[in-house]
N, C-alpha and C positions, 0 to 999 in steps of 0.2 A: 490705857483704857479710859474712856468716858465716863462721867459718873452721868447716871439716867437722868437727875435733876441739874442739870448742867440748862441752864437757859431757861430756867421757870421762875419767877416770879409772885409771890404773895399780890393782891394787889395793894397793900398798905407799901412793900417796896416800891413797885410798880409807881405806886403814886408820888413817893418822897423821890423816885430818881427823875421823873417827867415831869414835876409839878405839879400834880393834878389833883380833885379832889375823888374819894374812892366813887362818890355817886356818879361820877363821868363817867366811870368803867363799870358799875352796875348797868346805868342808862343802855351804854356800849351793847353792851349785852345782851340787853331787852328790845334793842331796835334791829337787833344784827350785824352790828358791825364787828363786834367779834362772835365766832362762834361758839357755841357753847360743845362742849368736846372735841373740838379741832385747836380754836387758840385759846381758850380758857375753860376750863373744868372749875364745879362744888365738891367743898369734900368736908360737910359737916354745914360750918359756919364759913368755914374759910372757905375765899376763892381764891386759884391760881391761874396766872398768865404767861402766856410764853415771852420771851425776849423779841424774839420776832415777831409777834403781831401789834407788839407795845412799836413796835420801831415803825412798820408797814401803815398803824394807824396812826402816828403822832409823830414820825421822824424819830432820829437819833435822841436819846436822852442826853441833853446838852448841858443843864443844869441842876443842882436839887429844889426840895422844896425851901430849903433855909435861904438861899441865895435869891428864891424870889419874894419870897418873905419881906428881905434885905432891898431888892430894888422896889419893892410896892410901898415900904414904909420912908421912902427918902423923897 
C-alpha cells in the first residue's frame, strides 16, 4: 500500500533538494507556473509541492543546497 504523502514535498525540502530559494517557488506560484491545488497546495503557513511538478519545472533534483553552496564559494 501507498502512503497518500508519498511524493509531496514541503517547499523548504523542495528547496534544499533543487537548490532553490523558497521565493522562487512562491513567485512560481504567483505567475502560474505551478498550480495552486493541482501541484502545490497552503495549509496554514506551510506550503506543499508535489515531486513531480518540482521535476516538470526544474528537472530532476540533481543536487542539494549544501553542494551548491560548496561550488559557489570555490
Amino acid at each position: 500500500m501507498t502512503n497518500p504523502f508519498d511524493g509531496l514535498l514541503s517547499f523548504k525540502e523542495a528547496t534544499d533538494r533543487w537548490g532553490l530559494n523558497e521565493s522562487t517557488l512562491r513567485k512560481a506560484v504567483a505567475y502560474g507556473k505551478l498550480v495552486e491545488g493541482v501541484d502545490c497546495k497552503k495549509f496554514g503557513k506551510q506550503w506543499i509541492v508535489t515531486e513531480q511538478a518540482m521535476i516538470r519545472e526544474y528537472g530532476p533534483a540533481s543536487y542539494n543546497a549544501n553542494e551548491k553552496q560548496k561550488q559557489l564559494s570555490e
